[in-house]
DOVO-944652 format. One record per residue (C-alpha): residue number from 1; x, y, z. Coordinates in pm, whole numbers, plus 50000, padded with zeros to 5 digits. Each point is the difference from the previous one (the first is absolute). Example, Ala and Ser with C-alpha at 12.3 -4.5 7.8 and 13.67 -1.06 7.14 Angstrom:
REM DOVO-944652
<site><kenu>1</kenu><east>51230</east><north>49550</north><up>50780</up></site>
<site><kenu>2</kenu><east>50137</east><north>50344</north><up>49934</up></site>
REM end
This chain:
REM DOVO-944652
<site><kenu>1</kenu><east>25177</east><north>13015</north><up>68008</up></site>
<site><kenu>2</kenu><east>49771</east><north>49972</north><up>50289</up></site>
<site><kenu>3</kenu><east>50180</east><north>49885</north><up>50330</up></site>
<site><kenu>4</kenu><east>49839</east><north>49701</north><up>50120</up></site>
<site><kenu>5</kenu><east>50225</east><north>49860</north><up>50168</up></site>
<site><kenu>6</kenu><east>50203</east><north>49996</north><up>50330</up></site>
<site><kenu>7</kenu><east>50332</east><north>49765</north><up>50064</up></site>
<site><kenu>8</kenu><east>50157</east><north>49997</north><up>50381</up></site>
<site><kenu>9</kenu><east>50367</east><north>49939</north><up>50134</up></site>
<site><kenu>10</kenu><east>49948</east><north>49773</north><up>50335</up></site>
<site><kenu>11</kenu><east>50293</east><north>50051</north><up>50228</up></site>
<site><kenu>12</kenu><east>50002</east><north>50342</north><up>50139</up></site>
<site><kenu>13</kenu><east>49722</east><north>50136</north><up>49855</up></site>
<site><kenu>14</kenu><east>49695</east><north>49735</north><up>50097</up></site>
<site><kenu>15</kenu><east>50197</east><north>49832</north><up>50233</up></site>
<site><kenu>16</kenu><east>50184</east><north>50091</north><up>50278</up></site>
<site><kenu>17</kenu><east>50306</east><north>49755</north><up>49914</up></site>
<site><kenu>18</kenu><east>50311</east><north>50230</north><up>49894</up></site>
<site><kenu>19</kenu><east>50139</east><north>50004</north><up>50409</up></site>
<site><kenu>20</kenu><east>49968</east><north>49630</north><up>49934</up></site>
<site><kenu>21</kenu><east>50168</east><north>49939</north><up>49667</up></site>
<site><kenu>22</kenu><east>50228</east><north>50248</north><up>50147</up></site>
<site><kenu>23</kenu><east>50074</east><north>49787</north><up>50363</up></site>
<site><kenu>24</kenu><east>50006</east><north>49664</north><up>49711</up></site>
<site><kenu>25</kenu><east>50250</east><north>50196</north><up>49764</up></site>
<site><kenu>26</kenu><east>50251</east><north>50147</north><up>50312</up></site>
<site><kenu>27</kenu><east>49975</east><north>49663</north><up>50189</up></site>
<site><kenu>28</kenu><east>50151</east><north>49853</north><up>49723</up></site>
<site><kenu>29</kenu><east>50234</east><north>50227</north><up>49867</up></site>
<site><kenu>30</kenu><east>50154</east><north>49986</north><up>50347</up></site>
<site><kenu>31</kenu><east>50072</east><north>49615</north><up>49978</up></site>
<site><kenu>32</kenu><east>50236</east><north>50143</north><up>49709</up></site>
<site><kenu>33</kenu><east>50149</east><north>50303</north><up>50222</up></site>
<site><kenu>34</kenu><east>49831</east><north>50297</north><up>49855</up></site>
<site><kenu>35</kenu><east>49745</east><north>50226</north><up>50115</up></site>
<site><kenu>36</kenu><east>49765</east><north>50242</north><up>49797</up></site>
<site><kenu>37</kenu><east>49935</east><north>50348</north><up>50167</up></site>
<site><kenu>38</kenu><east>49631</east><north>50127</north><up>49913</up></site>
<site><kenu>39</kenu><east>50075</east><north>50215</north><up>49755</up></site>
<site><kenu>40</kenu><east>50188</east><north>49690</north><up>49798</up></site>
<site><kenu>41</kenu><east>49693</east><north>49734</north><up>50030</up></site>
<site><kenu>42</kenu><east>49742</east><north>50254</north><up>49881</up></site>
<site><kenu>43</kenu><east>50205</east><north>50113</north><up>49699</up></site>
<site><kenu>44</kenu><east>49921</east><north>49576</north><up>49901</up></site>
<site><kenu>45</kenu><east>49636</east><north>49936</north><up>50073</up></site>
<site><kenu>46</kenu><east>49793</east><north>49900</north><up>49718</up></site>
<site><kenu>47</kenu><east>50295</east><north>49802</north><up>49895</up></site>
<site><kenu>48</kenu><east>49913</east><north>49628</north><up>49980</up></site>
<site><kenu>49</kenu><east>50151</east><north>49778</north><up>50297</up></site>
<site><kenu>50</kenu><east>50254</east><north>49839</north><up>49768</up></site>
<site><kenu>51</kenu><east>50137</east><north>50356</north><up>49796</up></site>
<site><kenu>52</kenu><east>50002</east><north>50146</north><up>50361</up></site>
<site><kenu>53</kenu><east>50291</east><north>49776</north><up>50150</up></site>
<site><kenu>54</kenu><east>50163</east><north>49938</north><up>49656</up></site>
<site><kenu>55</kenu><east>49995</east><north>50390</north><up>50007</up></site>
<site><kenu>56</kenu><east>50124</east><north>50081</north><up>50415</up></site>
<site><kenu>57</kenu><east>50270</east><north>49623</north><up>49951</up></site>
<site><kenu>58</kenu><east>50118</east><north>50235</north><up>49713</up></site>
<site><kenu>59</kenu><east>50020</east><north>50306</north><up>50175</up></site>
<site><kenu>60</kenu><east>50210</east><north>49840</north><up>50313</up></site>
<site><kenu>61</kenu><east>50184</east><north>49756</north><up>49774</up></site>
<site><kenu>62</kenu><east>49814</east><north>49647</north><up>50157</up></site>
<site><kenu>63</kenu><east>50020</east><north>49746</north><up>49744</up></site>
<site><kenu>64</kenu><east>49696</east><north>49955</north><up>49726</up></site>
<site><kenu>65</kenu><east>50051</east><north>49659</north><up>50122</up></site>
<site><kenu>66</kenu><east>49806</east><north>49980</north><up>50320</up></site>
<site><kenu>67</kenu><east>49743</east><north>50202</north><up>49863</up></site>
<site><kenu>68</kenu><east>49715</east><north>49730</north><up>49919</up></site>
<site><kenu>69</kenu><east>50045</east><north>49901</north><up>50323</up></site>
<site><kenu>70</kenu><east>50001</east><north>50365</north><up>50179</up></site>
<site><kenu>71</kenu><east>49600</east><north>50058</north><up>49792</up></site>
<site><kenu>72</kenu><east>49881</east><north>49690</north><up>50071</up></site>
<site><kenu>73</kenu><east>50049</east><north>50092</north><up>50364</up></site>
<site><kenu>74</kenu><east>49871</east><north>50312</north><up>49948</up></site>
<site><kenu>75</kenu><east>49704</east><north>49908</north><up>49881</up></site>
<site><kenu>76</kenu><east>49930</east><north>49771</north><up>50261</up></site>
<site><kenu>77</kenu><east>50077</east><north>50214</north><up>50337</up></site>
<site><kenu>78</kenu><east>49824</east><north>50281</north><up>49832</up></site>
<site><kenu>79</kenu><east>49682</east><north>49774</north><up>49895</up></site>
<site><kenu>80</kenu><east>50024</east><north>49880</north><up>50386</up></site>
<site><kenu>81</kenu><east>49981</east><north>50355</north><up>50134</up></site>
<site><kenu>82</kenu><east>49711</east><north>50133</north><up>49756</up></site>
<site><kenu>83</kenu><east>49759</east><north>49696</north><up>50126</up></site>
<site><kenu>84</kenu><east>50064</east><north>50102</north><up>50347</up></site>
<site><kenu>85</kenu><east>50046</east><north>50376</north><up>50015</up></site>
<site><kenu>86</kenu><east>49905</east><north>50162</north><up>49663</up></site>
<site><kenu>87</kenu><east>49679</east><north>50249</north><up>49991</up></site>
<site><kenu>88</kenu><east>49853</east><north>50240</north><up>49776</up></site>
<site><kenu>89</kenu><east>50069</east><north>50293</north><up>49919</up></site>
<site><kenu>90</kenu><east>49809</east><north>50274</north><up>50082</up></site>
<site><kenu>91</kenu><east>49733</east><north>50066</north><up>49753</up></site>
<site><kenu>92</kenu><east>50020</east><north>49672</north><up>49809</up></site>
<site><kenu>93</kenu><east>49638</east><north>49913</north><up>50063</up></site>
<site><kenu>94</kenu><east>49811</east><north>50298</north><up>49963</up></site>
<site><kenu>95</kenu><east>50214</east><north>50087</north><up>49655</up></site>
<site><kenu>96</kenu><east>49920</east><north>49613</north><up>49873</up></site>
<site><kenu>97</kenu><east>49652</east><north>50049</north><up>50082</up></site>
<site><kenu>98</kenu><east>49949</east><north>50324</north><up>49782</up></site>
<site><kenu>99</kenu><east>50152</east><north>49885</north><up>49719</up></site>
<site><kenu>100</kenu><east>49788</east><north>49689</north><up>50029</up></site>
<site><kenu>101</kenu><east>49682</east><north>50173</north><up>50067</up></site>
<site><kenu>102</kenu><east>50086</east><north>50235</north><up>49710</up></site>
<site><kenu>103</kenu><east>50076</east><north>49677</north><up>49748</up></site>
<site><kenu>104</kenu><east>50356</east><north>50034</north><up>49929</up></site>
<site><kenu>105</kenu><east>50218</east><north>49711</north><up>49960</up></site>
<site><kenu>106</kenu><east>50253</east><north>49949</north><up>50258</up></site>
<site><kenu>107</kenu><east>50300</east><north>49732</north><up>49943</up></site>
<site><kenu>108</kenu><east>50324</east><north>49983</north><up>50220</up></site>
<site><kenu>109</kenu><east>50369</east><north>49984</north><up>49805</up></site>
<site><kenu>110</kenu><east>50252</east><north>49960</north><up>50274</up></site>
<site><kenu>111</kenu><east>50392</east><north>49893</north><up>49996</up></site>
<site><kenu>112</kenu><east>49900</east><north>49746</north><up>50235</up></site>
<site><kenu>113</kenu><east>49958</east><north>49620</north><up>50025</up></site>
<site><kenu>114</kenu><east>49678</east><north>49863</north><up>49885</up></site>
<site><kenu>115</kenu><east>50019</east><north>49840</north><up>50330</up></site>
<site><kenu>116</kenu><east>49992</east><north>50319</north><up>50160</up></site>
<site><kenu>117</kenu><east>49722</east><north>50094</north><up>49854</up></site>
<site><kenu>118</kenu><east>49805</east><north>49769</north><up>50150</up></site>
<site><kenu>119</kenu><east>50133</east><north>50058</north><up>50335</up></site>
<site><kenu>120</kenu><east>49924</east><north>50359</north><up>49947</up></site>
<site><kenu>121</kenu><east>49609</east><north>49970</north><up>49887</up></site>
<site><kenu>122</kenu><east>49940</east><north>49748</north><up>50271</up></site>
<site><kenu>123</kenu><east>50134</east><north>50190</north><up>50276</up></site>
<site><kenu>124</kenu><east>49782</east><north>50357</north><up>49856</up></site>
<site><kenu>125</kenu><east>49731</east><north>49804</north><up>49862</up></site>
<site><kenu>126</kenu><east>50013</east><north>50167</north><up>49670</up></site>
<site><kenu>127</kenu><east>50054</east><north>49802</north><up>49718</up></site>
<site><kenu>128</kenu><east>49607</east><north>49976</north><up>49915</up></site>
<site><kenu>129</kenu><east>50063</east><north>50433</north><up>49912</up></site>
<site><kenu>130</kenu><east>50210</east><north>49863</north><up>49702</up></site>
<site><kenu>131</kenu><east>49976</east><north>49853</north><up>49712</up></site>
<site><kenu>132</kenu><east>50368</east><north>49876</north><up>49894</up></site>
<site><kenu>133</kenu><east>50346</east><north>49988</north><up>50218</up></site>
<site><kenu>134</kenu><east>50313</east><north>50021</north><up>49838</up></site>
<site><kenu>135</kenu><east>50352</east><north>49924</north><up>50073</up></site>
<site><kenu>136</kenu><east>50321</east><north>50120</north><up>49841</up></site>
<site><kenu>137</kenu><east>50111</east><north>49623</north><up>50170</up></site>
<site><kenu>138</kenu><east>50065</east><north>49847</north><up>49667</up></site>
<site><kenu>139</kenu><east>50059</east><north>50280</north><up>49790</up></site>
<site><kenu>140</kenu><east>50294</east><north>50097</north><up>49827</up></site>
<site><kenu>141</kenu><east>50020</east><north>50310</north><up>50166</up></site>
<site><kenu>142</kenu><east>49818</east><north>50153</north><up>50306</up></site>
<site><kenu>143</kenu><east>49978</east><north>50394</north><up>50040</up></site>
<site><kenu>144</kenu><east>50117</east><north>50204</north><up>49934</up></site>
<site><kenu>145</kenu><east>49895</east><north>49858</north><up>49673</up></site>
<site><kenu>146</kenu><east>49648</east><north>50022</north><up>49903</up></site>
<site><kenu>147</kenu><east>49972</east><north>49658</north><up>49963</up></site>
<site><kenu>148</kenu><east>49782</east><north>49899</north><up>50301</up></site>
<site><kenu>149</kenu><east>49773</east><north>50291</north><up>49910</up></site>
<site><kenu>150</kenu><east>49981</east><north>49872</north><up>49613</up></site>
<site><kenu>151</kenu><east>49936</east><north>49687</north><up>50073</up></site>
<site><kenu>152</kenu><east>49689</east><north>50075</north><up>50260</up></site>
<site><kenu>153</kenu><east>49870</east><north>50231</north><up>49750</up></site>
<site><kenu>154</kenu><east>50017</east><north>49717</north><up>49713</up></site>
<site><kenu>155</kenu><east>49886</east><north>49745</north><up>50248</up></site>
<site><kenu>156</kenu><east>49651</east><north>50241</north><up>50087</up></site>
<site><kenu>157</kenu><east>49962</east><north>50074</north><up>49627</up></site>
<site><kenu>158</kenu><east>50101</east><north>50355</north><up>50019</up></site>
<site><kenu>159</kenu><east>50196</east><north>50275</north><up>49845</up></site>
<site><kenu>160</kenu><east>50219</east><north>50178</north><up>50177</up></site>
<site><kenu>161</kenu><east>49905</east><north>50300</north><up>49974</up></site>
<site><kenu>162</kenu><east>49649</east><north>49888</north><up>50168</up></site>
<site><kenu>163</kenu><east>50214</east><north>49930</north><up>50318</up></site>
<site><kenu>164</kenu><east>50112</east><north>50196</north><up>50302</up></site>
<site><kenu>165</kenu><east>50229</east><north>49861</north><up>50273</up></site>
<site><kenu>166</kenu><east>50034</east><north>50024</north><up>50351</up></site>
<site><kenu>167</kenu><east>50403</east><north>49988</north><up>50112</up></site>
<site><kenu>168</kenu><east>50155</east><north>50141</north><up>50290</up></site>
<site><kenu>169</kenu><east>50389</east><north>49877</north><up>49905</up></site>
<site><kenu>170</kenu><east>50234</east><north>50204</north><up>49706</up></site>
<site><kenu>171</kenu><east>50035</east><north>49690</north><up>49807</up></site>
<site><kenu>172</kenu><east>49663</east><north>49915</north><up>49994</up></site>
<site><kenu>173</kenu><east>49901</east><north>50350</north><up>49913</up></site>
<site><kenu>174</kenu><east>50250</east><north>49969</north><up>49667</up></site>
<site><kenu>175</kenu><east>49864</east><north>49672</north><up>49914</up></site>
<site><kenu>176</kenu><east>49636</east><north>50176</north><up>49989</up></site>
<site><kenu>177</kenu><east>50132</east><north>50280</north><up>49808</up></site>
<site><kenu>178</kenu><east>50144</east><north>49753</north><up>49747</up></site>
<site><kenu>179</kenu><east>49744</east><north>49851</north><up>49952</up></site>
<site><kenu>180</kenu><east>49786</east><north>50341</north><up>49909</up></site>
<site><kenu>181</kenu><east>49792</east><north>49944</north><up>50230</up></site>
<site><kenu>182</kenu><east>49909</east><north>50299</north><up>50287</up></site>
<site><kenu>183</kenu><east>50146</east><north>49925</north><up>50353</up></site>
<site><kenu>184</kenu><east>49877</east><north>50127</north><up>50339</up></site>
<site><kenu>185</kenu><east>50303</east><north>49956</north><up>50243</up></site>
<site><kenu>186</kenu><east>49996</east><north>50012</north><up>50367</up></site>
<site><kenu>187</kenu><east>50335</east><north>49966</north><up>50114</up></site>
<site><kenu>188</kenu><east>50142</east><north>49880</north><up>50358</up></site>
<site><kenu>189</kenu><east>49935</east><north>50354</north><up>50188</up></site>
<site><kenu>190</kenu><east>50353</east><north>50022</north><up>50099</up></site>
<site><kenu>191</kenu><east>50031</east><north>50065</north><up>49603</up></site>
<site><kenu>192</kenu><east>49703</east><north>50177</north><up>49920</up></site>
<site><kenu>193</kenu><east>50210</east><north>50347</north><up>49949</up></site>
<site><kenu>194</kenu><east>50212</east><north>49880</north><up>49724</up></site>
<site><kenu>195</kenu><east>50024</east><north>50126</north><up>49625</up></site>
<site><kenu>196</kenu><east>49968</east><north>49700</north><up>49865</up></site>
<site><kenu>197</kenu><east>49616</east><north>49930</north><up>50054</up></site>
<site><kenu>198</kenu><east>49921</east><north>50309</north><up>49766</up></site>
<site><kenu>199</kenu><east>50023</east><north>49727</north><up>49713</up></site>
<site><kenu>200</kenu><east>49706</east><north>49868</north><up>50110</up></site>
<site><kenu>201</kenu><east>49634</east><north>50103</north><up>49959</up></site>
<site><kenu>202</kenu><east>49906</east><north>50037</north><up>50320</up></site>
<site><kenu>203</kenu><east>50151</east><north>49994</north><up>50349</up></site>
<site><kenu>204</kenu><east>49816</east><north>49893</north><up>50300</up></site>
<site><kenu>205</kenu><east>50123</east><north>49961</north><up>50340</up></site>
<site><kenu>206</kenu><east>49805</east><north>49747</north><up>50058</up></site>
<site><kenu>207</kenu><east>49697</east><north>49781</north><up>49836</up></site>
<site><kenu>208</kenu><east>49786</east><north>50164</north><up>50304</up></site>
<site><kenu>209</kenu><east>50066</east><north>50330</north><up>49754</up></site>
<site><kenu>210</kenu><east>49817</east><north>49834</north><up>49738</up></site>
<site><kenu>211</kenu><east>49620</east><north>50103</north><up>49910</up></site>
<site><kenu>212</kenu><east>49748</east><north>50078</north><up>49739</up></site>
<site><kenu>213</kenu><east>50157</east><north>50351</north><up>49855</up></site>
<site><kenu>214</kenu><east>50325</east><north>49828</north><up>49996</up></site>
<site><kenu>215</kenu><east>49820</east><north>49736</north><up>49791</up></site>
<site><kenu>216</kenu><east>49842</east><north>50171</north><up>49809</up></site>
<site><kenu>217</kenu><east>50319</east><north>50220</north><up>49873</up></site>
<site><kenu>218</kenu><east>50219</east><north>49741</north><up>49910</up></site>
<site><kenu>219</kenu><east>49746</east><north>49823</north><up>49795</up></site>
<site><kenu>220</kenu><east>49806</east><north>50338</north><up>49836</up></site>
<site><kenu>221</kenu><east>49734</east><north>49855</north><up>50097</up></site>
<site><kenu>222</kenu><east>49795</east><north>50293</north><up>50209</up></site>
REM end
């Protein structure tokens, strides 16, 4: 099937926001008495707010029953710090702008807020690049299951296999893959050396990487 289609993470990988979700995430934790090394919060991005402290309360024994409370504030400090210090990414724009000019369908299927979202495409000025945004918000499950991806694909009236994703977290790449679609990961450089990324397509270092050959070898289309 012809690939038609291209679906983007947000945080991370258009936006500049992971340091941020990051500051949010620690700030927080550290109300409780814990603290994450690196290593630790990167193991959990792509997680959605709400598995990621059920899943760190778990791992340092913090009762399940401050956790509402502990992604609610989350959500808020880290929605707070993307309005006033989030940026792009390096390459977003001239990568949205080929795919554009070369009529591909672009949609976004992120673990974040809806809310988020629109903090996001306000402060870049994007959102007129895509045509639908989707949230694993109010999903049963967020990635690493390919539910987020599904559903953007049903929402844009695609198949699947039509689509190829842009991640740059491990559980975001495995919800791609799940969803058989193709993935293009650019992971946190810190990370880039890792195993793990050979599951995907490709690996870029970053979106600046991206270009016409590149294009034109993950779709066949030369």
């Amino acid at each position: 099937m012809k690939q038609d289609t291209f679906i983007f993470d947000m945080d991370g990988l258009l936006i500049d926001s992971e340091p941020l979700w990051e500051e949010a995430g620690c700030e927080v934790l550290k109300e409780y008495g814990v603290a994450l090394t690196n290593e630790q919060y990167h193991s959990s991005t792509g997680l959605r707010t709400e598995e990621w402290i059920g899943y760190w309360f778990r791992h340092f024994n913090i009762s399940q029953d401050f956790a509402p409370a502990a992604t609610k504030d989350i959500i808020y400090r880290a929605t707070r710090k993307i309005a006033e210090k989030g940026s792009a990414m390096p390459g977003v724009y001239d990568t949205l702008q080929l795919l554009q000019s070369r009529g591909f369908t672009l949609a976004i299927a992120t673990s974040s807020p809806l809310g988020i979202i629109d903090v996001v495409m306000n402060k870049l000025k994007i959102a007129s690049f895509f045509k639908t945004f989707t949230s694993a918000e109010h999903l049963p499950y967020g990635k690493p299951n390919p539910a987020v991806y599904l559903q953007c694909a049903q929402s844009l009236g695609k198949d699947p296999s039509s689509c190829i994703c842009f991640e740059d977290s491990f559980n975001g790449m495995i919800a791609v893959k799940a969803a058989l679609m193709k993935c293009i990961v650019v992971p946190a450089p810190a990370f880039q050396q890792q195993l793990r990324w050979n599951a995907a397509d490709i690996q870029l270092s970053s979106l600046e990487d991206f270009n016409e050959s590149i294009l034109a070898n993950i779709t066949g289309q030369h």
